[in-house]
C-alpha positions as CSV (number, residue, x, y, z in Angstrom):
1,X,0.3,-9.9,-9.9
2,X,3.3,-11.6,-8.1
3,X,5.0,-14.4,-9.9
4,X,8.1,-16.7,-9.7
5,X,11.1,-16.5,-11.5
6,X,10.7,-19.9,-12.7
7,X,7.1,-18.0,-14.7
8,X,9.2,-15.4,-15.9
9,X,11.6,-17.0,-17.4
10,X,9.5,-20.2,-18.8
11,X,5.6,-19.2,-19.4
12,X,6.0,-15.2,-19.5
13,X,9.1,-15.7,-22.2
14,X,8.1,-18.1,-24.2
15,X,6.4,-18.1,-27.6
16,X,2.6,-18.2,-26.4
17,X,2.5,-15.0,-26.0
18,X,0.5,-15.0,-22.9
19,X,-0.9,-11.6,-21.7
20,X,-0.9,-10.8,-18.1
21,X,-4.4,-10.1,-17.8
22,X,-5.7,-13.6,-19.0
23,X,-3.3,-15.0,-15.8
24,X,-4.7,-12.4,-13.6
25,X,-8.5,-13.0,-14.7
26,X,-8.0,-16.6,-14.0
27,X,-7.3,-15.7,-10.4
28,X,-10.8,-13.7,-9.8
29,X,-12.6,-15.7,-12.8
30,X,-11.5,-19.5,-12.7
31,X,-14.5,-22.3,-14.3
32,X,-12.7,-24.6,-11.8
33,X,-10.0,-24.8,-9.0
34,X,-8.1,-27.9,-8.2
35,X,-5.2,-28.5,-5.5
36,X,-2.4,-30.5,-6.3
37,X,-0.6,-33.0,-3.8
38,X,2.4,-30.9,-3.9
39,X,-0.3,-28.1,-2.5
40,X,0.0,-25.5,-5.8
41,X,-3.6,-25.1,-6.7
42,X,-4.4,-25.2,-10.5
43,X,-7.0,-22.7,-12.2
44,X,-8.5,-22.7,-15.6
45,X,-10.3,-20.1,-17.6
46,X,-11.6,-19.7,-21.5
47,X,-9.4,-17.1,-23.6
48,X,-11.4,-16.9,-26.9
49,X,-7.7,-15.1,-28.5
50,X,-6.3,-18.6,-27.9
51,X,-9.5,-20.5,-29.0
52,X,-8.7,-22.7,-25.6
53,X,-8.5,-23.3,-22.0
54,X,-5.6,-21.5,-20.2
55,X,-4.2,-23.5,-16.7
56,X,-2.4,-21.3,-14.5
57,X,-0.8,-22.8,-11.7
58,X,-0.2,-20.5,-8.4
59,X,1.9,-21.3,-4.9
60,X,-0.2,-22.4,-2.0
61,X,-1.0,-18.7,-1.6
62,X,-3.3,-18.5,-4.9
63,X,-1.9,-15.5,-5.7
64,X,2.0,-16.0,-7.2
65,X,1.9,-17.4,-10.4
66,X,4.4,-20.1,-11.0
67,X,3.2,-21.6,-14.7
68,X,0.6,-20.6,-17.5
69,X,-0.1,-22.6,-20.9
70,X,-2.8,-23.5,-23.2
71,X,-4.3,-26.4,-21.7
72,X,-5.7,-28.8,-24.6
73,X,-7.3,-31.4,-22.8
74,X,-9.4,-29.6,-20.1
75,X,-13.1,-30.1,-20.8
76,X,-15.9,-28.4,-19.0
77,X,-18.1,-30.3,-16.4
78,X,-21.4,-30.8,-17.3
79,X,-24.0,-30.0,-15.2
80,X,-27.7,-32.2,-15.2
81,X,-30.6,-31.2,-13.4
82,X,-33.4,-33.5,-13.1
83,X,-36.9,-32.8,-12.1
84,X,-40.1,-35.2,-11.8
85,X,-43.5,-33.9,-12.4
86,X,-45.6,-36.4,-11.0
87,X,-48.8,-35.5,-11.8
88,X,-48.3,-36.3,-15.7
89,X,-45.5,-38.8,-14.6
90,X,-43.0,-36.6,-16.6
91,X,-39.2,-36.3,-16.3
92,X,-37.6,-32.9,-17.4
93,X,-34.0,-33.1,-17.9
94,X,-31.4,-30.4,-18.3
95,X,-28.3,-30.3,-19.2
96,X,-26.1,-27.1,-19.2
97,X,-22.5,-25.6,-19.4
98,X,-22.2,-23.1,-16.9
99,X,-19.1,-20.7,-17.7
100,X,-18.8,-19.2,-14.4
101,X,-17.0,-15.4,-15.5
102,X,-17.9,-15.5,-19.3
103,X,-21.0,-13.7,-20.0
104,X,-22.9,-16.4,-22.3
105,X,-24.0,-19.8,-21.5
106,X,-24.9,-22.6,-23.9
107,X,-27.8,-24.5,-23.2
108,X,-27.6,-28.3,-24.1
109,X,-30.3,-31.3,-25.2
110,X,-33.6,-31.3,-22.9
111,X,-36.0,-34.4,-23.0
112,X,-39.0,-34.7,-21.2
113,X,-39.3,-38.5,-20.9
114,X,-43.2,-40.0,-20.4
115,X,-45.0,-43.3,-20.7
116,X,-45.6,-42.9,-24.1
117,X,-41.2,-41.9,-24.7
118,X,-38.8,-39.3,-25.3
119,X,-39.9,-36.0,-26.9
């Protein structure tokens, strides 16, 4: 794993504690990718040791590390899936957390919606 100096001496030294695998699992395994302005890209994962969302930010390359820390406010998006069954005029809805790289999946509320209300 390439990194900066600025990661070795800040994130990599610091009290966290951060392992080297969760910043190189976050690079094959992210839940979500975003691109700064400044053109660093920002990637997230789950580490269950730290009970939260780790954010490591890499170089335009995606590959050299420059930052890593626990990232408290990062919340998974949501995904809803609707589908219309119109010969009982029904509406299933699903909701569901995808964790793209962790191995279980948490379903959450379904309603099927009719005429007569919500069951």
């Amino acid at each position: 794993m390439k990194t900066t100096r600025y990661f070795e001496r800040r994130s990599y030294g610091n009290a966290l504690n951060l392992q080297r695998e969760w910043c190189e699992g976050v690079l094959h395994d992210a839940v979500r990718r975003e691109v700064q302005p400044d053109g660093r890209i920002r990637h997230w994962i789950f580490v269950p040791e730290l009970g939260k969302y780790l954010r490591v930010v890499t170089l335009e390359d995606g590959e050299t590390v420059h930052n890593a820390f626990p990232d408290r406010d990062f919340e998974e998006e949501l995904t809803v899936k609707f589908r219309y069954y119109p010969e009982t005029d029904s509406l299933y809805i699903d909701l569901s957390e995808r964790k793209r790289g962790l191995s279980k999946s948490r379903r959450g509320w379904c309603w099927i919606l009719t005429p007569r209300g919500i069951w």
